[in-house]
mmCIF file of the N, C-alpha and C atoms, coordinates in Angstrom:
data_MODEL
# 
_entry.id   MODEL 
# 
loop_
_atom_site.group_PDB 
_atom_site.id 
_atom_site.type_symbol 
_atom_site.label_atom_id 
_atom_site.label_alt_id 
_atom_site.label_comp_id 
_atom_site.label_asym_id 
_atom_site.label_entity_id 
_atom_site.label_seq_id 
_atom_site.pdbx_PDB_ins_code 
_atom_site.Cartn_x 
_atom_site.Cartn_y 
_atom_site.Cartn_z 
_atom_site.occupancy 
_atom_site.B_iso_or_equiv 
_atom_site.pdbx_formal_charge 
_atom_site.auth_seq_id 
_atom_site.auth_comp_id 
_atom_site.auth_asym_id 
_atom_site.auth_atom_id 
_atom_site.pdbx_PDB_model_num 
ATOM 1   N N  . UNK A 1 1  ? 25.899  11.190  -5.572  1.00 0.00 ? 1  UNK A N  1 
ATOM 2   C CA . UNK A 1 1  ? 24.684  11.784  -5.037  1.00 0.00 ? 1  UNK A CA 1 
ATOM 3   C C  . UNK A 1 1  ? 23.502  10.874  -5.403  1.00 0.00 ? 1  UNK A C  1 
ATOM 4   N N  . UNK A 1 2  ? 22.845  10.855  -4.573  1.00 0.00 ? 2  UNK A N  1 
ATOM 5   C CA . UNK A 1 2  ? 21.140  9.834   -4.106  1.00 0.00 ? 2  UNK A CA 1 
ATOM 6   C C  . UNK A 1 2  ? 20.646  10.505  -5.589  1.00 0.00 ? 2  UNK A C  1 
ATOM 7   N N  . UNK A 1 3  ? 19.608  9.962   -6.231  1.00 0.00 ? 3  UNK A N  1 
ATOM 8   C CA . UNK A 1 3  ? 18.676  10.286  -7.104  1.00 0.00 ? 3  UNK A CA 1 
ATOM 9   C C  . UNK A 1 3  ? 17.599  11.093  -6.310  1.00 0.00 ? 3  UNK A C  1 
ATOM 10  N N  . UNK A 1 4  ? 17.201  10.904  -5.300  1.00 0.00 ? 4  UNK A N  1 
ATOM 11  C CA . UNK A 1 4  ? 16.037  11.340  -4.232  1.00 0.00 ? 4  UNK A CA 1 
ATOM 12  C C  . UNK A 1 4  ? 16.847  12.775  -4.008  1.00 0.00 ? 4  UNK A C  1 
ATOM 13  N N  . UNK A 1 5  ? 18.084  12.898  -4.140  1.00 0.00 ? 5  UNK A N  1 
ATOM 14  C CA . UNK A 1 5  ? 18.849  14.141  -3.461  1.00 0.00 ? 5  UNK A CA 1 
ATOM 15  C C  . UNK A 1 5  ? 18.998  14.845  -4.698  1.00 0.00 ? 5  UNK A C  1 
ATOM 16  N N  . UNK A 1 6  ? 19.313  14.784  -5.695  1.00 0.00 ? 6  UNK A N  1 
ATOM 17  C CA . UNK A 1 6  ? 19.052  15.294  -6.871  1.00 0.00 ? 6  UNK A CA 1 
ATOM 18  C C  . UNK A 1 6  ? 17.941  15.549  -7.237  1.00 0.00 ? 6  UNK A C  1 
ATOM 19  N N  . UNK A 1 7  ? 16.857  15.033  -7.230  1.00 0.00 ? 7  UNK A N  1 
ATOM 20  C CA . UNK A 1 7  ? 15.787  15.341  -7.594  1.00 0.00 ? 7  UNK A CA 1 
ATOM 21  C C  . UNK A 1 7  ? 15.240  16.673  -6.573  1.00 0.00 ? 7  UNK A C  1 
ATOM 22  N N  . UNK A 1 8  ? 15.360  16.766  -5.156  1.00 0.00 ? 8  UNK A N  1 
ATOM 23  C CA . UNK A 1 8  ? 15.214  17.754  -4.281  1.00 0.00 ? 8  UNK A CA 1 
ATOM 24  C C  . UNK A 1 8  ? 15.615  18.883  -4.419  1.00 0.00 ? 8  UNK A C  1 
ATOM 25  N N  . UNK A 1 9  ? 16.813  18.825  -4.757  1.00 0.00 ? 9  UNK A N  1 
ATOM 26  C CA . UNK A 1 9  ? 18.221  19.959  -5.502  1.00 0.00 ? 9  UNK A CA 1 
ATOM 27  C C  . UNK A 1 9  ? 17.175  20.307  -6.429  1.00 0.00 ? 9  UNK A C  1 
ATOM 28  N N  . UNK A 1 10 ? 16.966  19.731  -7.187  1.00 0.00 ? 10 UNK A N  1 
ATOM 29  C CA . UNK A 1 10 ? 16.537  20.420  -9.009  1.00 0.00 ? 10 UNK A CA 1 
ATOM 30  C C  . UNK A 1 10 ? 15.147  21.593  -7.887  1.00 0.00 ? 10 UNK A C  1 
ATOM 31  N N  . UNK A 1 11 ? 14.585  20.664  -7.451  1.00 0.00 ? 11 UNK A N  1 
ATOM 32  C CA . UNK A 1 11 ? 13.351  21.107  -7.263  1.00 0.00 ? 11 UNK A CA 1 
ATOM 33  C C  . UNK A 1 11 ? 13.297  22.305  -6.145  1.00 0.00 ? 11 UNK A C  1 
ATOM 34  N N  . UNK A 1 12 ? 14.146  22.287  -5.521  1.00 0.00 ? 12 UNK A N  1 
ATOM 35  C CA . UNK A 1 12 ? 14.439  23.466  -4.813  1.00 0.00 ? 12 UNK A CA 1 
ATOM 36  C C  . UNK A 1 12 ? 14.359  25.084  -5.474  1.00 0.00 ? 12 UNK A C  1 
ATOM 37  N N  . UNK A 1 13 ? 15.293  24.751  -6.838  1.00 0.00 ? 13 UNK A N  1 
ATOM 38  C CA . UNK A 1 13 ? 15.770  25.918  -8.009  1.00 0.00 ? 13 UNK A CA 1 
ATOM 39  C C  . UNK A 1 13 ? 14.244  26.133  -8.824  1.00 0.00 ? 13 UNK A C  1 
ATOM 40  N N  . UNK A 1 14 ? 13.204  25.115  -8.906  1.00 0.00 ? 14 UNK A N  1 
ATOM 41  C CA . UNK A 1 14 ? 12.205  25.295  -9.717  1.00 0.00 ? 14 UNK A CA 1 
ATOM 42  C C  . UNK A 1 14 ? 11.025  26.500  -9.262  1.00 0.00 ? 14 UNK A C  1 
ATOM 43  N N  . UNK A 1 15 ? 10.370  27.083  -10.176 1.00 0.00 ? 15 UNK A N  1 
ATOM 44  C CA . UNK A 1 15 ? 9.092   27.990  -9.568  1.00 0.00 ? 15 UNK A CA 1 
ATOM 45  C C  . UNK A 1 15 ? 8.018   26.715  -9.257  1.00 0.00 ? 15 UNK A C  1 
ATOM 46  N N  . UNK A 1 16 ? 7.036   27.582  -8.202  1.00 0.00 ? 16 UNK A N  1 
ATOM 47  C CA . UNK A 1 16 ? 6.336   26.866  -7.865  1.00 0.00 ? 16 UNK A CA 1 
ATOM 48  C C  . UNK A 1 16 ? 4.889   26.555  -8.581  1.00 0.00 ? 16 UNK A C  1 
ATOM 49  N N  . UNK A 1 17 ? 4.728   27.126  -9.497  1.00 0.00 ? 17 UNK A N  1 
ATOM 50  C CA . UNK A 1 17 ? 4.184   26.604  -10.892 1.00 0.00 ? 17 UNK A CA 1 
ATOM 51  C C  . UNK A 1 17 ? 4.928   24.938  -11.098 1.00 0.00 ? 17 UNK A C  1 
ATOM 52  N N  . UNK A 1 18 ? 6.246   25.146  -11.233 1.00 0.00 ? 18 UNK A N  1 
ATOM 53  C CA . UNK A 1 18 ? 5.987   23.974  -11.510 1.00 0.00 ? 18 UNK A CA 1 
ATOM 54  C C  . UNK A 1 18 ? 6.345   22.668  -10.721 1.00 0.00 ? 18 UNK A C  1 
ATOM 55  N N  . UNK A 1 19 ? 6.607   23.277  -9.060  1.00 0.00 ? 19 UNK A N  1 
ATOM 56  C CA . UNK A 1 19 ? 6.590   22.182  -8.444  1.00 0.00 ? 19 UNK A CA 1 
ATOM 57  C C  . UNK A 1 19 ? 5.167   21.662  -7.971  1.00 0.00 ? 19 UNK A C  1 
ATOM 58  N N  . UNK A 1 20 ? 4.185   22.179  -8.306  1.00 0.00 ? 20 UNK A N  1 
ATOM 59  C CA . UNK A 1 20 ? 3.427   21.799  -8.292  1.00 0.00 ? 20 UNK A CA 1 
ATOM 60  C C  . UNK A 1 20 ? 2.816   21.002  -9.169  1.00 0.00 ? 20 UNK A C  1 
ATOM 61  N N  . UNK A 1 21 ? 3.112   21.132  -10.411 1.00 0.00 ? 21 UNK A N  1 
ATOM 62  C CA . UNK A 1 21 ? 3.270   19.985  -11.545 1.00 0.00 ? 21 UNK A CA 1 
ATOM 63  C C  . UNK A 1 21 ? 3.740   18.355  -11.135 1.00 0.00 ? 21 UNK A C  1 
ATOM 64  N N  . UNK A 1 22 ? 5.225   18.757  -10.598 1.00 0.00 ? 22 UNK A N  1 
ATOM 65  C CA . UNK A 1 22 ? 5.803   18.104  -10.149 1.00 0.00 ? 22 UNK A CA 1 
ATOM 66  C C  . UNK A 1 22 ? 4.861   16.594  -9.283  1.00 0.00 ? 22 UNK A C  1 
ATOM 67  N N  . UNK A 1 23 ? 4.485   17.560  -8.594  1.00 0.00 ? 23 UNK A N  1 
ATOM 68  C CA . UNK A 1 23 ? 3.524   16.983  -7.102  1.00 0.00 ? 23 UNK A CA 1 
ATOM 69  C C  . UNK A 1 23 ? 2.282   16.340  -7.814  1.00 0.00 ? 23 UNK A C  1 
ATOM 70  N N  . UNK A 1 24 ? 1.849   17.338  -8.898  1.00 0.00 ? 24 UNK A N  1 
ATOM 71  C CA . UNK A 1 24 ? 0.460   16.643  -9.410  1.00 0.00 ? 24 UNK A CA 1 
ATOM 72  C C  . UNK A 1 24 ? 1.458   14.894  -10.251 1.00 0.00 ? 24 UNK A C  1 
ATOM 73  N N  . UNK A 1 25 ? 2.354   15.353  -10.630 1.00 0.00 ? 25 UNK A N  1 
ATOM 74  C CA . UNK A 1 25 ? 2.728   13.533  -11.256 1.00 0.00 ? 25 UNK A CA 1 
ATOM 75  C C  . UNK A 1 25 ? 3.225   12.659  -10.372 1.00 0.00 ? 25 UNK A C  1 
ATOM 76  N N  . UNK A 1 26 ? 3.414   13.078  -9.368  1.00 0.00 ? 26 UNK A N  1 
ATOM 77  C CA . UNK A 1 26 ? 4.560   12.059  -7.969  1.00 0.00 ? 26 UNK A CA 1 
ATOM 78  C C  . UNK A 1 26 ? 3.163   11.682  -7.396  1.00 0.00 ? 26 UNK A C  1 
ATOM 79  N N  . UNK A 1 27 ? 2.239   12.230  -7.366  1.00 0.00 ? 27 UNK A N  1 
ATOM 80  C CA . UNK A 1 27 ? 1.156   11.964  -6.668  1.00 0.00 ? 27 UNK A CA 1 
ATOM 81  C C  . UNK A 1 27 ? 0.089   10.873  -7.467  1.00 0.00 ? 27 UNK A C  1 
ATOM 82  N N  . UNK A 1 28 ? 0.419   10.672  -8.714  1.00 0.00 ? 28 UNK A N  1 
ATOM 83  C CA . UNK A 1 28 ? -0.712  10.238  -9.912  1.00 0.00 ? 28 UNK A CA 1 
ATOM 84  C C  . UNK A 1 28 ? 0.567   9.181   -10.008 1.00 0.00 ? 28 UNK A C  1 
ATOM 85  N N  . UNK A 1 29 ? 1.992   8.943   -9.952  1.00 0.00 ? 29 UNK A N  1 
ATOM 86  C CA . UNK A 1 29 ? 2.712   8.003   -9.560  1.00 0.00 ? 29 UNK A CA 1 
ATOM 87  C C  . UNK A 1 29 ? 2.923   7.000   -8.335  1.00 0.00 ? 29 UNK A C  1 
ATOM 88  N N  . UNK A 1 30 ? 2.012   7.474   -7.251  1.00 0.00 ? 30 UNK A N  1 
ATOM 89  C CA . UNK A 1 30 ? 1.876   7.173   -6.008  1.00 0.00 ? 30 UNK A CA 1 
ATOM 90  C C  . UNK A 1 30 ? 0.502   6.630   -6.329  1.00 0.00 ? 30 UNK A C  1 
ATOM 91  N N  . UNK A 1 31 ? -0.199  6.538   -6.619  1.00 0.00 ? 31 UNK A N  1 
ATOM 92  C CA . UNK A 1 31 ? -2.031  6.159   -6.762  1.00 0.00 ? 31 UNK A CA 1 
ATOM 93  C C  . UNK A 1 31 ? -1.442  5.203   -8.050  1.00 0.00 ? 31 UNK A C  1 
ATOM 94  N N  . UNK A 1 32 ? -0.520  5.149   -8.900  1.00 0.00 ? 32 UNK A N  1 
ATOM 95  C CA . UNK A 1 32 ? -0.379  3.968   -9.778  1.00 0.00 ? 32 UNK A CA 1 
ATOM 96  C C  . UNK A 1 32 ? -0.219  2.831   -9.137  1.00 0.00 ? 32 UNK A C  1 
ATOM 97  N N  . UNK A 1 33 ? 1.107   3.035   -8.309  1.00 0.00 ? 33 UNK A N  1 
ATOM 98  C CA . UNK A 1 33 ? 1.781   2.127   -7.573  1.00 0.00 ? 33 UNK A CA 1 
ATOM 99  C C  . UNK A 1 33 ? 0.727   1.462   -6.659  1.00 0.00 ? 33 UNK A C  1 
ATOM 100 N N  . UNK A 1 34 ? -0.061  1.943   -6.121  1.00 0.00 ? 34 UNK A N  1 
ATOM 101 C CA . UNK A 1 34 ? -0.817  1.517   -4.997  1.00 0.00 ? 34 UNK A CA 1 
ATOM 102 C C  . UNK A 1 34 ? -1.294  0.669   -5.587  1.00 0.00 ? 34 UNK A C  1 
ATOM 103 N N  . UNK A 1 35 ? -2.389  0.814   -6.432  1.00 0.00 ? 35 UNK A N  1 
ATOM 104 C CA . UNK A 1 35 ? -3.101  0.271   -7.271  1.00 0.00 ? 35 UNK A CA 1 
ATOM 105 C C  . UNK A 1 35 ? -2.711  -0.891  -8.229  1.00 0.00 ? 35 UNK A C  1 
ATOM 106 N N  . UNK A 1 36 ? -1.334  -0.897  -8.784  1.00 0.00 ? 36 UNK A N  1 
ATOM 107 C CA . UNK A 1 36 ? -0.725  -1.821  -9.386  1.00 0.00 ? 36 UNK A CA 1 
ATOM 108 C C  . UNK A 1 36 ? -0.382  -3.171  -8.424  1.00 0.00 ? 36 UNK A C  1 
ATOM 109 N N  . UNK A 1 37 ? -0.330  -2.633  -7.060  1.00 0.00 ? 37 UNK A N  1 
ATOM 110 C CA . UNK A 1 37 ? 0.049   -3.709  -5.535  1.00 0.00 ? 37 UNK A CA 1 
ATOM 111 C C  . UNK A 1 37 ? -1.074  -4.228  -5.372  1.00 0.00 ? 37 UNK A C  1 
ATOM 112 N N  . UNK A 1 38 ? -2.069  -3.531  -5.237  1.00 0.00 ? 38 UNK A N  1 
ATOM 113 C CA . UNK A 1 38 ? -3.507  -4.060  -5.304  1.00 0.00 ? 38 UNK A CA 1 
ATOM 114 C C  . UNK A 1 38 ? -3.857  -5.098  -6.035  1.00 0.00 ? 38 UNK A C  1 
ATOM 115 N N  . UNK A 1 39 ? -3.815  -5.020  -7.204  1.00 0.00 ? 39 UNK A N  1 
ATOM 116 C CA . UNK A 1 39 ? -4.046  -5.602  -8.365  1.00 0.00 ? 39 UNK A CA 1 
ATOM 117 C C  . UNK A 1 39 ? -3.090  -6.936  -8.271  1.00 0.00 ? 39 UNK A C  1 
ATOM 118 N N  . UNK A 1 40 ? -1.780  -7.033  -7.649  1.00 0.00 ? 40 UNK A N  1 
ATOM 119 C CA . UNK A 1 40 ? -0.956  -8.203  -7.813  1.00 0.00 ? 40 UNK A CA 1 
ATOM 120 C C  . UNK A 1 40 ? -1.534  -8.887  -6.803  1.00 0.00 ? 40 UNK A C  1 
ATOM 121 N N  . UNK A 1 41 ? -1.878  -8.654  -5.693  1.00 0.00 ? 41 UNK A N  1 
ATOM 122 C CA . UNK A 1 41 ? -2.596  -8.899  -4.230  1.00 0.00 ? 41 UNK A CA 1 
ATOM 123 C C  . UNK A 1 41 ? -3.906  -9.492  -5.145  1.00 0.00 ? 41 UNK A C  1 
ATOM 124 N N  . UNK A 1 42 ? -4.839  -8.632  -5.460  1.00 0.00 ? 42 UNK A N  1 
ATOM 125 C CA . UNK A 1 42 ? -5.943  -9.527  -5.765  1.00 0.00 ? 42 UNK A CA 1 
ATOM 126 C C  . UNK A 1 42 ? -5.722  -10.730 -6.993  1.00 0.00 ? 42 UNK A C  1 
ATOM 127 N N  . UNK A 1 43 ? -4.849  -10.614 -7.676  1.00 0.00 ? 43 UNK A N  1 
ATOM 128 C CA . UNK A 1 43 ? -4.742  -11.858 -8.835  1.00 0.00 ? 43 UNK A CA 1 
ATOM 129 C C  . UNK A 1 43 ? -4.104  -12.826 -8.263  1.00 0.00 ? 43 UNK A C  1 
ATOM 130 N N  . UNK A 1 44 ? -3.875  -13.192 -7.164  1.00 0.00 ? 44 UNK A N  1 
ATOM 131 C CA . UNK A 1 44 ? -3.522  -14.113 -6.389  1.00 0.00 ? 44 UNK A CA 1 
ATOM 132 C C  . UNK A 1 44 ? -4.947  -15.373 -6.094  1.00 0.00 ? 44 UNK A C  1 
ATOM 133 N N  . UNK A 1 45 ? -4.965  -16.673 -6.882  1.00 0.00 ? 45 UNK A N  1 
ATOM 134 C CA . UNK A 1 45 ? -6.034  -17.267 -7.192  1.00 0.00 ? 45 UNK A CA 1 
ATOM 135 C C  . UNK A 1 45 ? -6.472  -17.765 -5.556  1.00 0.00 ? 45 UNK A C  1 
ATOM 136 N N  . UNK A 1 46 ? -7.811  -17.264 -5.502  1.00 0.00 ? 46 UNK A N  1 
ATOM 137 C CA . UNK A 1 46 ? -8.404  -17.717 -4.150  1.00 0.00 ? 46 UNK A CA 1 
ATOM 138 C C  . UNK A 1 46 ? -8.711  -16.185 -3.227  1.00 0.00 ? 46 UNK A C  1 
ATOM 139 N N  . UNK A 1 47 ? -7.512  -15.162 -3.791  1.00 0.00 ? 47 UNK A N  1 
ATOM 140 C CA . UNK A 1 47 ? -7.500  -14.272 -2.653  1.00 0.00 ? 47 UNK A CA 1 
ATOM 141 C C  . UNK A 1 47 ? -8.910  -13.891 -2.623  1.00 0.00 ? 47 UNK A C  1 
ATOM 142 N N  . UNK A 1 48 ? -9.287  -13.380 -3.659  1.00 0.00 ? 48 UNK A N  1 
ATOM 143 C CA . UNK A 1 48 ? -10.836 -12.752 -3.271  1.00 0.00 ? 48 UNK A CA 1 
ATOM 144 C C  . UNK A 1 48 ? -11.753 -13.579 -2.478  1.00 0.00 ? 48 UNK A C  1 
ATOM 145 N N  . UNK A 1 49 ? -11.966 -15.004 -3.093  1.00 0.00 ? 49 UNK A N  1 
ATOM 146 C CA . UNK A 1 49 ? -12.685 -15.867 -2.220  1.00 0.00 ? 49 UNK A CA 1 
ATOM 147 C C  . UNK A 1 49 ? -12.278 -16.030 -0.622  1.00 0.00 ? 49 UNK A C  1 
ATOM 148 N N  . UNK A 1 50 ? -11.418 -16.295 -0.220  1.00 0.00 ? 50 UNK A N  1 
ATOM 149 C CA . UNK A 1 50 ? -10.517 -15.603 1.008   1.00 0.00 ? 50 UNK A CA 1 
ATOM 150 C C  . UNK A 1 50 ? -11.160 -14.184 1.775   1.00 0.00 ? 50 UNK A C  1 
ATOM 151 N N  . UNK A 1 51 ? -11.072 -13.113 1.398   1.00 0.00 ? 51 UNK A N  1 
ATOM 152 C CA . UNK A 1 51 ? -11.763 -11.760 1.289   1.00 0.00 ? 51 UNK A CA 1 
ATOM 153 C C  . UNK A 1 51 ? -12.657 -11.966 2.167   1.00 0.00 ? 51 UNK A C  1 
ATOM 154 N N  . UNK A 1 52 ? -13.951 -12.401 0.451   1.00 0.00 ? 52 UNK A N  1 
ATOM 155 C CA . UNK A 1 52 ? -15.143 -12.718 1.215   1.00 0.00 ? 52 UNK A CA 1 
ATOM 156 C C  . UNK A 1 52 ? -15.285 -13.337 2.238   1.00 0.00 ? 52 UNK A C  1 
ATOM 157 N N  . UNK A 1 53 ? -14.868 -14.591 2.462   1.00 0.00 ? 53 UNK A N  1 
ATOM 158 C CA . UNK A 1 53 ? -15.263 -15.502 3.407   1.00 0.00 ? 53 UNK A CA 1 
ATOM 159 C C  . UNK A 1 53 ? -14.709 -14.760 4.953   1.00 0.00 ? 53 UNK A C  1 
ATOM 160 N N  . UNK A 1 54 ? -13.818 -13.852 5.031   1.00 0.00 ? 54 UNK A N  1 
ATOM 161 C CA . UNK A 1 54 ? -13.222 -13.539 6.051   1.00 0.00 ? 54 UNK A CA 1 
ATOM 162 C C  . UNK A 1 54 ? -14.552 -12.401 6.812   1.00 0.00 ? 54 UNK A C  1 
ATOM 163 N N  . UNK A 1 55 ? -14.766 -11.307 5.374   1.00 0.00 ? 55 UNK A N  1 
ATOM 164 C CA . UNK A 1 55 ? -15.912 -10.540 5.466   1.00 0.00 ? 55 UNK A CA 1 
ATOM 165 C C  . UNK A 1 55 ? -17.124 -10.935 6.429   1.00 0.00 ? 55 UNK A C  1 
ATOM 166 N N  . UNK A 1 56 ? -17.260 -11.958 5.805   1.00 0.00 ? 56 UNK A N  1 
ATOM 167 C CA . UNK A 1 56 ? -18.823 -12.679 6.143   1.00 0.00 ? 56 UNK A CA 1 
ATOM 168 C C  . UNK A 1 56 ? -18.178 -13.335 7.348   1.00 0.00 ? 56 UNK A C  1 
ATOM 169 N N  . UNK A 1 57 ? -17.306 -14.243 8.062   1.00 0.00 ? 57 UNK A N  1 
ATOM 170 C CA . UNK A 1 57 ? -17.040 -14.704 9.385   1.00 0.00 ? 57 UNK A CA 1 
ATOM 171 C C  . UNK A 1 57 ? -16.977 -13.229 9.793   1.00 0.00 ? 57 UNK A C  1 
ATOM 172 N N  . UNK A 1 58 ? -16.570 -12.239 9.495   1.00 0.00 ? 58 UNK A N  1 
ATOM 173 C CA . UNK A 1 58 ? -16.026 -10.879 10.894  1.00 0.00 ? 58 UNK A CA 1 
ATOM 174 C C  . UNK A 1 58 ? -17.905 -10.192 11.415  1.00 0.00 ? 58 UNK A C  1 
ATOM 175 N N  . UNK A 1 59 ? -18.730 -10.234 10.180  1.00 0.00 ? 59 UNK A N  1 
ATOM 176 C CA . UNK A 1 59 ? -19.801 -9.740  9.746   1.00 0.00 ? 59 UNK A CA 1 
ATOM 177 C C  . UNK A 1 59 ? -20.908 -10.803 11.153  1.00 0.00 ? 59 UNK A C  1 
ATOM 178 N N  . UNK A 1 60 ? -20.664 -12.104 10.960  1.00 0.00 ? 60 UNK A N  1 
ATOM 179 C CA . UNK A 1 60 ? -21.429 -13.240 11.583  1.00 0.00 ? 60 UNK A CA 1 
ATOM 180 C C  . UNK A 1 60 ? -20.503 -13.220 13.027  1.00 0.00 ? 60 UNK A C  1 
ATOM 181 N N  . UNK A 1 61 ? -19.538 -12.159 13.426  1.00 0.00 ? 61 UNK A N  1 
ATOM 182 C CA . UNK A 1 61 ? -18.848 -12.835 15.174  1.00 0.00 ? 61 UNK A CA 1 
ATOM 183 C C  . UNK A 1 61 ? -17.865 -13.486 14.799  1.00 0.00 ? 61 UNK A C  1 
ATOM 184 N N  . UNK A 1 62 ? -18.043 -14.428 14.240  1.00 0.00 ? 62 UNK A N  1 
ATOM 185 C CA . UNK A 1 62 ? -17.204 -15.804 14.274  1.00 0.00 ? 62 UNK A CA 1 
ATOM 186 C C  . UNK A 1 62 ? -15.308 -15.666 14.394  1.00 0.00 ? 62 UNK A C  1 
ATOM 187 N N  . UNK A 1 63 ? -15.315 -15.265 15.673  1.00 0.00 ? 63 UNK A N  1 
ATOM 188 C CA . UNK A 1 63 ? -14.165 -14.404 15.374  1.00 0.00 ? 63 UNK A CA 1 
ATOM 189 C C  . UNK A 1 63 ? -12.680 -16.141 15.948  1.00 0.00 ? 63 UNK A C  1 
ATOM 190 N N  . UNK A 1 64 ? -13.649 -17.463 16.252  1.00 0.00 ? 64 UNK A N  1 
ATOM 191 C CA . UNK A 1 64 ? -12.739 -18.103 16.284  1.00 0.00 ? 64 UNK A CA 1 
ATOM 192 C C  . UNK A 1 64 ? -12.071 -18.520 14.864  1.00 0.00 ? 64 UNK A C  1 
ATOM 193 N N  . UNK A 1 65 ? -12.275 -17.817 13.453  1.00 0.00 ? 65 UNK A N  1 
ATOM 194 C CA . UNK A 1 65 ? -11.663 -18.184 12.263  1.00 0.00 ? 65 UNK A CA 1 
ATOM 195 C C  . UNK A 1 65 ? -10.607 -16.750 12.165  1.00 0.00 ? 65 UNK A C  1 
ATOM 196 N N  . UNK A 1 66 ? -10.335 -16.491 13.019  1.00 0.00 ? 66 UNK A N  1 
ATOM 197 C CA . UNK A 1 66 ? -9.522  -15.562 13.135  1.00 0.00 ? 66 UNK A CA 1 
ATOM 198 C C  . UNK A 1 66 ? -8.031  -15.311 13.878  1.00 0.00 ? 66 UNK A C  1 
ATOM 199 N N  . UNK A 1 67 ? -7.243  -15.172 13.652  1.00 0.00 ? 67 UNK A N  1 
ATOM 200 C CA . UNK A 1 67 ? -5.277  -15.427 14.339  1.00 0.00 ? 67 UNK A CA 1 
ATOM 201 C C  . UNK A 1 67 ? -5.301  -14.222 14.791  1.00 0.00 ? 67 UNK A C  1 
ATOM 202 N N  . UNK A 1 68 ? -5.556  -14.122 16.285  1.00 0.00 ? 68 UNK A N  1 
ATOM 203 C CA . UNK A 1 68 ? -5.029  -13.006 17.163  1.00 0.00 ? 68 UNK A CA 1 
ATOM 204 C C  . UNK A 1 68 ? -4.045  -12.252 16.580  1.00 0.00 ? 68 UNK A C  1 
ATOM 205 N N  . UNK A 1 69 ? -3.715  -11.199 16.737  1.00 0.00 ? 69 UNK A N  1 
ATOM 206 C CA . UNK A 1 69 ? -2.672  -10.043 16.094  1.00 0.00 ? 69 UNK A CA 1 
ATOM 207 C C  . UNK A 1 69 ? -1.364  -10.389 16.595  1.00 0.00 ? 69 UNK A C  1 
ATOM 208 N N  . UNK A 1 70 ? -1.205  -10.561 18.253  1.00 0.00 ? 70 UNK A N  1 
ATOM 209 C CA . UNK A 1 70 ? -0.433  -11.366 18.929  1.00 0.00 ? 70 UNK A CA 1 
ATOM 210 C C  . UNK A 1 70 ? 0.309   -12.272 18.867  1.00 0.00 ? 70 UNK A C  1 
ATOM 211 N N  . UNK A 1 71 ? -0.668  -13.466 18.070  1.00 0.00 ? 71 UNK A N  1 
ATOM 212 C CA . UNK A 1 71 ? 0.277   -14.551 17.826  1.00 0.00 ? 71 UNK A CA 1 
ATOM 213 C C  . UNK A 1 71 ? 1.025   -13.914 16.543  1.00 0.00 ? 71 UNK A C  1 
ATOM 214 N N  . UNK A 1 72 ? 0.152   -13.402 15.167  1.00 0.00 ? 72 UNK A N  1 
ATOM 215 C CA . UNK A 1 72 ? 0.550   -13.436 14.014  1.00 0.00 ? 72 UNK A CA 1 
ATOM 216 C C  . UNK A 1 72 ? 2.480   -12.467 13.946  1.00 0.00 ? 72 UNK A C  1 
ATOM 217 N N  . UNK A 1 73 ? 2.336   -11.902 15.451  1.00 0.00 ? 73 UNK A N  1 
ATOM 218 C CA . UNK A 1 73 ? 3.558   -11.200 15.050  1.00 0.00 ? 73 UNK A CA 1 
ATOM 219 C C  . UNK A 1 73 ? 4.569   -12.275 15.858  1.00 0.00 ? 73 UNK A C  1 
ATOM 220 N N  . UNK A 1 74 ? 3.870   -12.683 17.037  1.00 0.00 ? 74 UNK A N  1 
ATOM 221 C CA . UNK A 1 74 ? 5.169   -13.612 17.783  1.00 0.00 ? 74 UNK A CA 1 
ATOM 222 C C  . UNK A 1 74 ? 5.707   -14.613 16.906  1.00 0.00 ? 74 UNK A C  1 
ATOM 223 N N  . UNK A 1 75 ? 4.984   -14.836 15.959  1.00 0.00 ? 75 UNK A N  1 
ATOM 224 C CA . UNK A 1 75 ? 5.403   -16.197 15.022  1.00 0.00 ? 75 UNK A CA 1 
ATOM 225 C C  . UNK A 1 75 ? 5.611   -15.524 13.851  1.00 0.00 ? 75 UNK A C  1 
ATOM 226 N N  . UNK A 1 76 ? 5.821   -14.344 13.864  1.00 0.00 ? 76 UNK A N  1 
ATOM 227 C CA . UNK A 1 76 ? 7.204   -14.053 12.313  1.00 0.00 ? 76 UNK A CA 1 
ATOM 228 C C  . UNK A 1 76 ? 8.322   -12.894 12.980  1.00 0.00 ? 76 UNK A C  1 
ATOM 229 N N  . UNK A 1 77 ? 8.473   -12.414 11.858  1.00 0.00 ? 77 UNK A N  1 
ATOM 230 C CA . UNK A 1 77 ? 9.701   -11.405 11.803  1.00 0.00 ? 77 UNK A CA 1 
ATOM 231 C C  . UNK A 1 77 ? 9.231   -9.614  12.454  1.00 0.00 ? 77 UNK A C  1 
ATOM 232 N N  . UNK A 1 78 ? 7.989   -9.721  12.318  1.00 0.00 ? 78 UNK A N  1 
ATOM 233 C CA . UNK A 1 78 ? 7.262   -8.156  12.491  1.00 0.00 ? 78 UNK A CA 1 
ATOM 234 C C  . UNK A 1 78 ? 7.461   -7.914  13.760  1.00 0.00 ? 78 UNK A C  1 
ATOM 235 N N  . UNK A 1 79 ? 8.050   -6.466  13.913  1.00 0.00 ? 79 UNK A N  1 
ATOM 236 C CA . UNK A 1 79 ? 8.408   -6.166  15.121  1.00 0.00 ? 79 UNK A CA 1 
ATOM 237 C C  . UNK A 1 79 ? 7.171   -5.224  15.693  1.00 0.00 ? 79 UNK A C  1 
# 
């Protein structure tokens, strides 16, 4: 049995006192994670400078510093 399927099982049998517990930590586990991705994303040297500069070209028009959505998927794997 799945861990995800066990965990459903348990939580099925629980009061809702405390699946709501439950929800308050899966949810404060979900806002970690995000945030921890974030954080690997921005410590990537340059990314912020990157950021900005993209900011300020979208901000100024300048939308020829920019890769159509179009191409960016015809030229990888994203379906």
């Amino acid at each position: 049995m799945s861990v995800k399927k066990r965990a459903k099982d348990i939580i099925d049998r629980l009061s809702e006192n405390k699946v709501r517990l439950i929800l308050d930590f899966i949810e404060y586990l979900e806002e970690k994670e995000a945030w921890e991705a974030t954080e690997e994303i921005l410590s990537i040297k340059g990314m912020m400078e990157d950021i900005r500069e993209a900011e300020k070209d979208l901000r100024e028009e300048k939308m020829e510093n920019f890769i159509p959505w179009d191409k960016v998927k015809k030229n990888s794997d994203i379906s």
